[in-house]
TINU-980188 format. One line per field, with one value per residue (C-alpha): residue in three letters; x, y, z; residue number from 1. Coordinates in pm, whole numbers, m for minus. Layout:
// residues N
type	[ALA;...]
px	[X;...]
py	[Y;...]
pz	[Z;...]
seq	[NUM;...]
***
This chain:
// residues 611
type	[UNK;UNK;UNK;UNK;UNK;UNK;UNK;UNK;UNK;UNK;UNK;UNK;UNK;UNK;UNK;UNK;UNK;UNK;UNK;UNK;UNK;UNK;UNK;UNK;UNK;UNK;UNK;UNK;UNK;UNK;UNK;UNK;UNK;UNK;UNK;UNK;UNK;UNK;UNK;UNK;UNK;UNK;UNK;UNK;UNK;UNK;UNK;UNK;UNK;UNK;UNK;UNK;UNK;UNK;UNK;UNK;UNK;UNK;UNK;UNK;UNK;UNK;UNK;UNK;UNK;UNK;UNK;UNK;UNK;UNK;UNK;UNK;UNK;UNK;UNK;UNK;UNK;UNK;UNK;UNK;UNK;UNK;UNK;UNK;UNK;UNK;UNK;UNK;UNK;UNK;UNK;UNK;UNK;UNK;UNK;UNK;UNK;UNK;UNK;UNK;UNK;UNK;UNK;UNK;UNK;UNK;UNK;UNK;UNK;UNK;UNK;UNK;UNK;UNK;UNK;UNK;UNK;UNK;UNK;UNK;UNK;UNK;UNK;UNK;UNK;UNK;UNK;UNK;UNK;UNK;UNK;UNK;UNK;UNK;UNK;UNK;UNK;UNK;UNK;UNK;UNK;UNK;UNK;UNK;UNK;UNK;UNK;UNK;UNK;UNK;UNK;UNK;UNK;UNK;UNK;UNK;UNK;UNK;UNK;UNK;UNK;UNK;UNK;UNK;UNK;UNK;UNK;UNK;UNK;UNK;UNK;UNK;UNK;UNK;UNK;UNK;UNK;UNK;UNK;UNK;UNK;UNK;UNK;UNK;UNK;UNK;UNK;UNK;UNK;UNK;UNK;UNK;UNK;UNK;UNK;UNK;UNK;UNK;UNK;UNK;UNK;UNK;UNK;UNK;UNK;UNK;UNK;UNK;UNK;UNK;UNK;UNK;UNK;UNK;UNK;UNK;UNK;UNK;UNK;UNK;UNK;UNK;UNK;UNK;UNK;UNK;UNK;UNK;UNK;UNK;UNK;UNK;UNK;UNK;UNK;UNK;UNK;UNK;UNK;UNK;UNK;UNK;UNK;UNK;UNK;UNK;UNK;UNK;UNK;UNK;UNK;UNK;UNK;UNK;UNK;UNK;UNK;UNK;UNK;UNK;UNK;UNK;UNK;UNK;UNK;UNK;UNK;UNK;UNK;UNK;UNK;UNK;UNK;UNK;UNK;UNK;UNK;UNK;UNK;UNK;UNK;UNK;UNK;UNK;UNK;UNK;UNK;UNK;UNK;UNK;UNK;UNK;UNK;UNK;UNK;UNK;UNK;UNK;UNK;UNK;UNK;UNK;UNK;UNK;UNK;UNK;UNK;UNK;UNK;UNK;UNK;UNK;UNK;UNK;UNK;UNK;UNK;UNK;UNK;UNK;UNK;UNK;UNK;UNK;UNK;UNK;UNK;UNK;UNK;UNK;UNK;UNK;UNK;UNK;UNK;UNK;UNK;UNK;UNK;UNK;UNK;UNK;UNK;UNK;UNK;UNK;UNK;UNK;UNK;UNK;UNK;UNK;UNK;UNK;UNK;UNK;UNK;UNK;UNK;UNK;UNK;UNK;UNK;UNK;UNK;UNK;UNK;UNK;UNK;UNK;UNK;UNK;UNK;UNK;UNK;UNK;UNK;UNK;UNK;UNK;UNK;UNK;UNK;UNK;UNK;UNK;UNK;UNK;UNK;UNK;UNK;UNK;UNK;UNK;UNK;UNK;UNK;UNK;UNK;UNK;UNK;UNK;UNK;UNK;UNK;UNK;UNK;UNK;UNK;UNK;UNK;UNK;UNK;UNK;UNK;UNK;UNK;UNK;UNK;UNK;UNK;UNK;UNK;UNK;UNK;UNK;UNK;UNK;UNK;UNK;UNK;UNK;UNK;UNK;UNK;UNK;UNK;UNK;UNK;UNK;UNK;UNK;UNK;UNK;UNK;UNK;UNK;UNK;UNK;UNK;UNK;UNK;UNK;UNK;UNK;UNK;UNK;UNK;UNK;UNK;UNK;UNK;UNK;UNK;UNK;UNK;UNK;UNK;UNK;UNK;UNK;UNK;UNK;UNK;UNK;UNK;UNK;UNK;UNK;UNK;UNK;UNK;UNK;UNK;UNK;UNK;UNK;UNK;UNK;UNK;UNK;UNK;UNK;UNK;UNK;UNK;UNK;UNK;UNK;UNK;UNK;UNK;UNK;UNK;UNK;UNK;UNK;UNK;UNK;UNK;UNK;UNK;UNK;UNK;UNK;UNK;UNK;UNK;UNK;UNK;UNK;UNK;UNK;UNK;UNK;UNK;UNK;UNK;UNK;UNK;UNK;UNK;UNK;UNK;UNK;UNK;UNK;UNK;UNK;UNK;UNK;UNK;UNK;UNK;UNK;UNK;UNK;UNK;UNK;UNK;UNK;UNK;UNK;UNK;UNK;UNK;UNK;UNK;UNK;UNK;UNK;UNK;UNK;UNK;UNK;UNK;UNK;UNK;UNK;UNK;UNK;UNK;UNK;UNK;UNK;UNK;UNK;UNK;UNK;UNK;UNK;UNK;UNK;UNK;UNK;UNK;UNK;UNK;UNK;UNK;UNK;UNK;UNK;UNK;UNK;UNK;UNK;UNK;UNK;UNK;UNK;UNK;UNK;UNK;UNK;UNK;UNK;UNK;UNK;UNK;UNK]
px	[4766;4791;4938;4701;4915;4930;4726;4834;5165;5056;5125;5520;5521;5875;5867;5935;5976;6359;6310;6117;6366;6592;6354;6448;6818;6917;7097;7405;7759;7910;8248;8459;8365;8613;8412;8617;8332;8039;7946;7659;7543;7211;7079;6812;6801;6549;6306;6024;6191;5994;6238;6649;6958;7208;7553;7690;8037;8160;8501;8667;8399;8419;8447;8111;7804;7493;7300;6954;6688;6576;6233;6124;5953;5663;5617;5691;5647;5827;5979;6204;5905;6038;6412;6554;6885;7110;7432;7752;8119;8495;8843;8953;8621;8312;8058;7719;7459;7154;6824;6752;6446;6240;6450;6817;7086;7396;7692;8009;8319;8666;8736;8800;8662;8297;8057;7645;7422;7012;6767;6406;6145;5903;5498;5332;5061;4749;4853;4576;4711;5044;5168;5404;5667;5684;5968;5818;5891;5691;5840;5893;6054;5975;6108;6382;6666;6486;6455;6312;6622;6912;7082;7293;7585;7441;7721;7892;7554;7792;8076;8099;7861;7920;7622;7605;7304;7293;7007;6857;6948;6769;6687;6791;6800;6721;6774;6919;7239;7538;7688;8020;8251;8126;7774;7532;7755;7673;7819;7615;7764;7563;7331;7025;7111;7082;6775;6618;6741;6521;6613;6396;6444;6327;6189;6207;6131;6299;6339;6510;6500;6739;6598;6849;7128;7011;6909;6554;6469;6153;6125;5836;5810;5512;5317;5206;4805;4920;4728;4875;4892;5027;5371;5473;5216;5260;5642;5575;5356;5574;5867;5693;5585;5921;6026;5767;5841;6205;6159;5904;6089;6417;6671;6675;6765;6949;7205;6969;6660;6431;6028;5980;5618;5507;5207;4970;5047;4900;4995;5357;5668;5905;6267;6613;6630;6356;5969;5777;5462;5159;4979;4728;4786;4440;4379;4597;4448;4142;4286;4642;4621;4494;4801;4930;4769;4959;5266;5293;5275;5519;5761;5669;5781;6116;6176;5909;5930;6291;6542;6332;6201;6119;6371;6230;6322;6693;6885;6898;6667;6551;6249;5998;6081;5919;5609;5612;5423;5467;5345;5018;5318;5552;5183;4883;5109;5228;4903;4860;5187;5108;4760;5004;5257;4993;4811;5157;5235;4911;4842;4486;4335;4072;3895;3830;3995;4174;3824;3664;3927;3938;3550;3560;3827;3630;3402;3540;3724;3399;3187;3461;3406;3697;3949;3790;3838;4218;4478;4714;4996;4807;4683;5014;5177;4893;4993;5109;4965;4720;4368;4278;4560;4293;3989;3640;3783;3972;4101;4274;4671;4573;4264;4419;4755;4636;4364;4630;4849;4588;4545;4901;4951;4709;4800;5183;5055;4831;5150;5355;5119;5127;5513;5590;5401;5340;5654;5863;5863;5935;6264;6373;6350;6539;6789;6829;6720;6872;6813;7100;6926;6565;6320;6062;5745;5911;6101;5841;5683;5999;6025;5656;5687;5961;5807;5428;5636;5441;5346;5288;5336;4922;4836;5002;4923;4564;4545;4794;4901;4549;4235;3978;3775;3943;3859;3880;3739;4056;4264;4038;3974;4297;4206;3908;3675;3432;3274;2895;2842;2468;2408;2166;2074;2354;2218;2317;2472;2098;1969;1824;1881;2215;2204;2471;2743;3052;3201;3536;3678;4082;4235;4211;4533;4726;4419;4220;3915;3752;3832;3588;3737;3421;3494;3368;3092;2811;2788;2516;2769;2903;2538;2455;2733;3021;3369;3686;3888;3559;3551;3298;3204;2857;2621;2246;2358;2636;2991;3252;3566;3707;3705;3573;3296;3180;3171;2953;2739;2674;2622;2307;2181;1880;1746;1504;1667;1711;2064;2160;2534;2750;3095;3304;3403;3688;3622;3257;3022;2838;2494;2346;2014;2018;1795;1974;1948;2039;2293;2393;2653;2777;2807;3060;3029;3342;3200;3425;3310;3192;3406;3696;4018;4244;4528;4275;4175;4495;4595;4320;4393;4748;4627;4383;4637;4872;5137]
py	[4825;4907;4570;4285;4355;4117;4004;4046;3809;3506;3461;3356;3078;3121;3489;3578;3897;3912;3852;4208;4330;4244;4412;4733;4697;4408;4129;4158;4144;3816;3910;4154;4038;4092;3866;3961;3854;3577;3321;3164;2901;2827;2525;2404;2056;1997;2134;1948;2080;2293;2393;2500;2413;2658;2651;2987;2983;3291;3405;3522;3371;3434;3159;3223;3408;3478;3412;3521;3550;3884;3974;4229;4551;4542;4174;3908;3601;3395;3155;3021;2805;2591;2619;2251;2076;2364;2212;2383;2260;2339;2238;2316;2118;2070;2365;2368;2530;2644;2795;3051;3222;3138;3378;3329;3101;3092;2874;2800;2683;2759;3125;3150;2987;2841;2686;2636;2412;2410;2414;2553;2366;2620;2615;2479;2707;2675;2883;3127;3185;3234;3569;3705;3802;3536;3251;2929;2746;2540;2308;2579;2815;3045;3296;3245;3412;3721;3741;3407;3211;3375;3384;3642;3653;3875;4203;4190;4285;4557;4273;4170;3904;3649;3418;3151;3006;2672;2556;2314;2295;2510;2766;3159;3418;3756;3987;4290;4172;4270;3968;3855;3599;3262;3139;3261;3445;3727;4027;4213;4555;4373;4154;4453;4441;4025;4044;4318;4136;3841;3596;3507;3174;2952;2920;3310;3551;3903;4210;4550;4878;5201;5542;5768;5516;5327;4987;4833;4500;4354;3926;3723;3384;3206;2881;2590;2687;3067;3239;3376;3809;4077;4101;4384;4647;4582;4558;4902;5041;4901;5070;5399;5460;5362;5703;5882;5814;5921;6213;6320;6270;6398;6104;5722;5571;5302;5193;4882;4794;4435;4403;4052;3922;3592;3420;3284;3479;3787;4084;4316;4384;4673;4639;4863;4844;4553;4500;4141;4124;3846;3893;3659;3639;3584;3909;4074;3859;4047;4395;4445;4757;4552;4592;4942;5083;4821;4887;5209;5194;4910;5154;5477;5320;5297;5643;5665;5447;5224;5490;5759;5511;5642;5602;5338;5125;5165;4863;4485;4280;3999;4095;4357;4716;4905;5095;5372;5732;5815;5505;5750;5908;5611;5429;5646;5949;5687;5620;6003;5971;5654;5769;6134;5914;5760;6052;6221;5894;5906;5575;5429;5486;5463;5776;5975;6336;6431;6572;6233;6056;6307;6271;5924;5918;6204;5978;5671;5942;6071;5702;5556;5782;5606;5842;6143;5943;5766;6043;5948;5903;5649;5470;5448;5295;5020;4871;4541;4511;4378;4403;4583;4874;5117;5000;4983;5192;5081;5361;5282;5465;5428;5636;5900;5912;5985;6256;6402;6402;6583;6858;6929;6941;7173;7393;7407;7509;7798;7938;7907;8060;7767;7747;7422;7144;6800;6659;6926;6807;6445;6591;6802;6431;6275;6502;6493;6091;5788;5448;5494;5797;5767;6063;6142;6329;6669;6587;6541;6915;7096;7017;7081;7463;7511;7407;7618;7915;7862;7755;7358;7304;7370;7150;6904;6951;6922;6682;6414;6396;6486;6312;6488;6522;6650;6991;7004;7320;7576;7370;7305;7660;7727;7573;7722;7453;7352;7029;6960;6626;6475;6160;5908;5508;5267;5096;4764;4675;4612;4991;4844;4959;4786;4579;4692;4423;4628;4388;4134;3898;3823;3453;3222;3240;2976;2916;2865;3095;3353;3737;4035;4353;4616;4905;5158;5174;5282;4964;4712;4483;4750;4868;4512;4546;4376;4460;4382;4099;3919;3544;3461;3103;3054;3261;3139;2828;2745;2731;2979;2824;3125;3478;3352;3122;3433;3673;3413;3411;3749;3818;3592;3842;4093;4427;4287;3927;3797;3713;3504;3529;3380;3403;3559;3853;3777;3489;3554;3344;3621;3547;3814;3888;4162;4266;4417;4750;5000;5222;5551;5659;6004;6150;6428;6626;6923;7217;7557;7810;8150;8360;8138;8385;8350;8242;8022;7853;7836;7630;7425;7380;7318;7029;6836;6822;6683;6926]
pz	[17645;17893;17953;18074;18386;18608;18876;19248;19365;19513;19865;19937;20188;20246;20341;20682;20893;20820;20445;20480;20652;20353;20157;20313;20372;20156;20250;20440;20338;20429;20316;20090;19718;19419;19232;18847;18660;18602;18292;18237;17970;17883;17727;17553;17539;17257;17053;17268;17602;17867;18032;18074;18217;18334;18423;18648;18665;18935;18906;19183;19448;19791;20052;20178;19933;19850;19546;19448;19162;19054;19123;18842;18924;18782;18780;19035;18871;19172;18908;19240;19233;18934;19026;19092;19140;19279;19343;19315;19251;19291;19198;19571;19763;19856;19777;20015;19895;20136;20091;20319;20143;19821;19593;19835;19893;20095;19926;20127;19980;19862;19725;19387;19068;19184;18926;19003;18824;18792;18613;18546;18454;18316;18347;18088;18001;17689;17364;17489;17824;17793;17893;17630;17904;18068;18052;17809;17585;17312;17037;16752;17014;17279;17565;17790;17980;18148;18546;18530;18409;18611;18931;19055;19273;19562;19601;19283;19072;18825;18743;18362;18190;17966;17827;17596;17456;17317;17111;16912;16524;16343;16612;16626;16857;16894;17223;17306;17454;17299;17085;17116;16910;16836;16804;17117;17289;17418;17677;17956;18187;18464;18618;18524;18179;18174;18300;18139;17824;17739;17432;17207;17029;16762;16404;16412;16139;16118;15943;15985;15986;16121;16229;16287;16216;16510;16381;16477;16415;16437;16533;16509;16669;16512;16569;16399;16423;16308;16050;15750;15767;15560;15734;15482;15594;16026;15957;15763;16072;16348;16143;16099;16504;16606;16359;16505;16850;16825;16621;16891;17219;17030;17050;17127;17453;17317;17056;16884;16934;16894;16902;17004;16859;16996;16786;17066;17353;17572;17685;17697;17876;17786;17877;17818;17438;17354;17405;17496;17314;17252;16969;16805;16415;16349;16484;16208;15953;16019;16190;16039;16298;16570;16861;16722;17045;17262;17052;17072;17466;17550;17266;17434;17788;17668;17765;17988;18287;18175;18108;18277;18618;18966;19163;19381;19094;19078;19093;19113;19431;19487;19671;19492;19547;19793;19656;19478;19398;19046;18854;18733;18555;18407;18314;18263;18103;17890;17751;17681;17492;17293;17146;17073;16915;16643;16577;16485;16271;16082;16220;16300;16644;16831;16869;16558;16678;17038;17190;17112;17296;17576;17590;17650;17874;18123;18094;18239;18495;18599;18572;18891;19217;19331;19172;19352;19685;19645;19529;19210;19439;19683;19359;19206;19587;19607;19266;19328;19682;19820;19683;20007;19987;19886;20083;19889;19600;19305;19059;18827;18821;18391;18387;18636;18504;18165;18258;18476;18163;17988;18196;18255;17899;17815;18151;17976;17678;17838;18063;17795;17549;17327;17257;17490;17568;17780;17561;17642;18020;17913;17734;18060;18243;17963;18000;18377;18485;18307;18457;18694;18886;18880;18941;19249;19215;19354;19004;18802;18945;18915;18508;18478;18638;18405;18049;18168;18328;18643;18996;18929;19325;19359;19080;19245;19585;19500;19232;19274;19631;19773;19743;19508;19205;18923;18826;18451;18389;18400;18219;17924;17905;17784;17479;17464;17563;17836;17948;17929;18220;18189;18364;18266;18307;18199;17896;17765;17417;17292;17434;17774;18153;18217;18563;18818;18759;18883;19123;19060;19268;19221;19148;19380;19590;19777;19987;19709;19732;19559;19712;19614;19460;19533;19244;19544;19810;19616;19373;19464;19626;19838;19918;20031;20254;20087;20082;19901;20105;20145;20096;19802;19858;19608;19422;19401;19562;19313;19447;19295;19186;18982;18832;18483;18691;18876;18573;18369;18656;18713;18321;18360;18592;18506;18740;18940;18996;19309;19411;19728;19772;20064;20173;20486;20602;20785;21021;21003;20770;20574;20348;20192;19965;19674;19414;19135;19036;18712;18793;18619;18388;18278;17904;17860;17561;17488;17315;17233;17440;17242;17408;17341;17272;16953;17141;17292;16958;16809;17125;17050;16665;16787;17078;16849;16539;16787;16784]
seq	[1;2;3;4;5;6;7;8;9;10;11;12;13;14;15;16;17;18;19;20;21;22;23;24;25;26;27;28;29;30;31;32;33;34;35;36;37;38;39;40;41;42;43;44;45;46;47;48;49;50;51;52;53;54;55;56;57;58;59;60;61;62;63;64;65;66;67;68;69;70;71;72;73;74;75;76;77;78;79;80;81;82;83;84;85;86;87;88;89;90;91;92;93;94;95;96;97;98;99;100;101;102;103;104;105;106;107;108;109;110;111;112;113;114;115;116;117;118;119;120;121;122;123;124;125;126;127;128;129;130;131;132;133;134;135;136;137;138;139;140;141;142;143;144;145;146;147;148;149;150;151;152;153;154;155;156;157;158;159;160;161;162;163;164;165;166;167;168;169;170;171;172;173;174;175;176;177;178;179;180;181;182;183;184;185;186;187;188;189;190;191;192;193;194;195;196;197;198;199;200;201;202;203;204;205;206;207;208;209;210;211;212;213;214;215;216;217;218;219;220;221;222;223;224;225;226;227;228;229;230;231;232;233;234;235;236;237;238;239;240;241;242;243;244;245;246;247;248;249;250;251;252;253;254;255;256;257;258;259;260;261;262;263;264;265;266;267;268;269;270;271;272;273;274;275;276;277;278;279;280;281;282;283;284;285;286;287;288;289;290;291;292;293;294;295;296;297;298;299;300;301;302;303;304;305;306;307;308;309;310;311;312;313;314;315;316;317;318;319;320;321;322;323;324;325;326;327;328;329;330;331;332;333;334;335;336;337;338;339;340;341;342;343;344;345;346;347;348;349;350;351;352;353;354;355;356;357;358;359;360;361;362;363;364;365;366;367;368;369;370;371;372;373;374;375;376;377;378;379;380;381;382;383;384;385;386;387;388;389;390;391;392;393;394;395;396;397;398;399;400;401;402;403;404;405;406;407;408;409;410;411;412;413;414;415;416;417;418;419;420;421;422;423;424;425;426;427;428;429;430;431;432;433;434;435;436;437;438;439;440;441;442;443;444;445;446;447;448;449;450;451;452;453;454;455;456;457;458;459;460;461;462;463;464;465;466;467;468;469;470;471;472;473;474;475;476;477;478;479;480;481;482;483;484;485;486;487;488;489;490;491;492;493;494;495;496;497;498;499;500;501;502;503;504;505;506;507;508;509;510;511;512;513;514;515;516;517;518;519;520;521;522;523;524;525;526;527;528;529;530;531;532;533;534;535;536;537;538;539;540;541;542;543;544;545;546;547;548;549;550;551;552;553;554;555;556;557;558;559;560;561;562;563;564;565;566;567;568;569;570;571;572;573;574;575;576;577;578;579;580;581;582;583;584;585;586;587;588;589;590;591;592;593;594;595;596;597;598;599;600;601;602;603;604;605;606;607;608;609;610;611]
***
């Protein structure tokens, strides 16, 4: 999937205006560091633990440091919030340890050889909630290590890593650190690569495959309610889309590679030369093609969006990185590339043929006004902010980064009279960007002019930095076709007028109440004069507690029902009447236009084949 990404950061009660200063410069040096390396060992105690203990020991130390926890790009699952017992030690004295901010500490002591103890006491979450990339444990295994088990020695984030991993009997590991001698041992260039690098351990399952020489292997961490599947033919898929993938973007990023399945989790994380990913096994009992789609993107964002990142995202922090402009790329082009990557495979997917899928997805494009009204760019800088970054609106940096991706490919392949293509651009950035120098969106324009042989800069200028609708029409005529948009009542599953439900509210947050999300102005909610920040306190006289609450609610609703609902709007008490209404929905249909050229349809023949 698009991952089930990851709901909004909860509020940090330990932030303060000079941690966001620290966002922005980092944290100052207290002293020159020639710290010569750091070892850590993990341990699990047993196989009923929930959580770890870790020993850091620093070598060459200064007298005075900082140490921190990494907060991930993407994801800031402030796991400070289970970090206990910090203490550190020293042959030559006393070692003080301080907390100046939720994710840093100061330690004073003697220079030299330091040593830190803590542990984390991970959440405990149900089988079905548990997000696949997130640190847990349960007692046939689970995930650890990751951003979520480590501290870092603030300044010396490029000196050697050592790890070792102790576990309970019976227990393996897979991860893509490299090993080194004796059991659990492994070697990282860096604090990044520890981090990006998260073990997975237990009563694990593998097999393995090379493409290229490279070897893959594939690790599956089941549970004791899993359901029996045919692991042959999803080992043979998983093994065939990873050839597929390589052969199409031309080399690998990486020298091995893991897929870490979890039985009874959600959702997917990529990192530098491994994926995260929940899958439910009943799902394959019934589906053995079930996840290929989320496969194939958390794979695919290997190269797109870890080796090849925006720049924003270079390095180690401890706070999250300032926003960024180019996520519609590293996510919503990604989709584009996934849904290439099967076809090429001659894997299942969703949509029948390429104009089906591209159908559906002008569709959805056309169904959200919002992604007329916030430009790509804005969308992409409000990810991971809050709810309220872009207004009333909410586009989605998905559906605009893969319609984008559409029309640039088929605008390459119209300059370049069919001879490069969308892929072509992802090799230039390959070529140029590794996860040491990351790309802007200037980047991104410059390798697009030179695989069409043209003037990108208006393409851009209009379309992704600038507010406005889409204009499909020129680029799908160089394949020949044109779009047909009717617009009609939104009909329910059983063929009746759909009521106007398009409204969300976000988790409750540290204060423990409900927030609207309005999708954009003209919905009923934003008719009635809601808007996204809003407290929601009851509907029809019923308090709301949470998301699911309020979604069961509303799916009771019928047009012509009369809904009382009251909240705030900021420190006004807000109650509000609405009668629910239909609402209309587009239908795009592609058709080839008469006139269409030759070169036109053999562009065409050459788009929807997938090559």
């Amino acid at each position: 999937m698009p991952h089930p990404k990851r709901s909004s950061p909860t509020q940090n009660p330990w932030c303060t205006i000079a941690a966001a200063l620290l966002l922005a410069i980092g944290p100052r040096p207290i002293a020159a560091q020639a710290v010569r390396g750091v070892d850590y060992t993990l341990q699990v105690d047993s196989a009923g633990a929930s959580g770890i203990r870790v020993e850091m020991r620093i070598h060459g130390a200064a007298a005075e440091f900082r140490i921190a926890m990494v907060a991930h790009t993407e994801y800031d699952d402030e796991y400070w919030r289970y970090l206990a017992g910090l203490r550190g030690e020293s042959a030559r004295g006393k070692v003080e340890v301080t907390r100046e901010d939720s994710t840093l500490w100061r330690v004073r002591g003697p220079a030299g050889e330091v040593t830190l103890h803590y542990r984390v006491d991970f959440p405990v979450s149900s089988p079905m909630d548990q997000a696949a990339w997130k640190a847990h444990l349960t007692p046939s295994g689970g995930l650890i290590g990751g951003p979520h088990s480590f501290l870092y020695y603030v300044g010396a984030e490029h000196a050697p890593v050592g790890l070792t991993v102790i576990l309970p009997a019976g227990w393996k590991i897979v991860t893509g650190l490299h090993p080194a001698a004796g059991p659990g041992s492994f070697t990282a260039s860096g604090v990044e690569q520890l981090t990006d690098s998260p073990l997975l351990v237990g009563l694990i399952r593998s097999w393995r495959f090379e493409v290229n020489g490279v070897p893959h292997q594939i690790a599956w961490l089941g549970r004791a309610a899993g359901v029996t599947f045919d692991t042959s033919r999803f080992v043979g898929t998983v093994e065939r889309l990873a050839r597929e993938t390589v052969g199409m973007f031309g080399r690998t990023t990486y020298r091995d590679y893991q897929f870490l399945f979890e039985d009874g989790s959600h959702g997917g994380l990529e990192h530098r030369n491994s994926v995260t990913i929940g899958i439910q096994s009943a799902d394959l009992a019934r589906d053995p093609d079930a996840y290929l789609g989320q496969i194939a993107h958390e794979f695919v964002h290997t190269w797109n969006e870890v080796f090849v990142r925006p720049r924003s995202w270079i390095g180690v922090r401890h706070l999250p990185p300032a926003p960024t402009g180019e996520l519609w790329w590293s996510e919503g082009v990604t989709l584009y590339f996934a849904d290439l990557v099967l076809r090429r495979a001659g894997l299942p997917v969703r949509d029948s043929t390429r104009v089906a899928r591209l159908e559906r997805l002008m569709t959805n494009y056309l169904a959200n006004p919002s992604h007329a009204l916030v430009s790509p760019e804005q969308t992409s800088r409000a990810f991971n902010q809050p709810p309220d970054a872009t207004g009333d609106y909410t586009p989605s940096m998905f559906a605009q980064g893969e319609m984008l991706g559409t029309m640039l490919d088929l605008m390459i392949r119209g300059g370049s009279g069919g001879r490069r293509t969308l892929v072509d651009v992802m090799k230039t950035l390959l070529a140029r960007f590794s996860p040491e120098h990351g790309f802007a969106g200037a980047d991104l324009e410059r390798a697009v002019s030179e695989a069409c042989a043209c003037e990108a800069d208006p393409f851009f200028e209009r379309y992704v930095r600038t507010p406005g609708a889409l204009d499909f029409g020129p680029w799908l005529a160089a394949v020949g076709l044109r779009a047909v948009v009717s617009w009609a009542p939104a009909l329910s599953p059983a063929g009746a007028p759909a009521p106007d439900l398009r409204v969300w509210t976000d988790d409750a947050g540290a204060d423990s109440v409900l927030r609207l999300r309005i999708w954009f102005p003209g919905t009923q909610w934003g008719r009635a004069g809601w808007h996204t920040g809003d407290r929601l306190d009851s509907l029809n006289g019923v308090a709301m507690h949470d998301p699911q609450q309020f979604r069961r609610a509303l799916d009771q609703l019928h047009i012509g029902d009369t809904v009382r609902a009251v909240g705030a709007h900021g420190p006004a008490s807000v109650s509000r009447m609405m009668i629910v209404t239909g609402y209309d929905r587009p239908a795009v249909r592609l058709d080839l236009r008469p006139d269409a050229t030759p070169a036109e349809r053999m562009r065409l023949a050459q788009w929807t084949s997938g090559r």
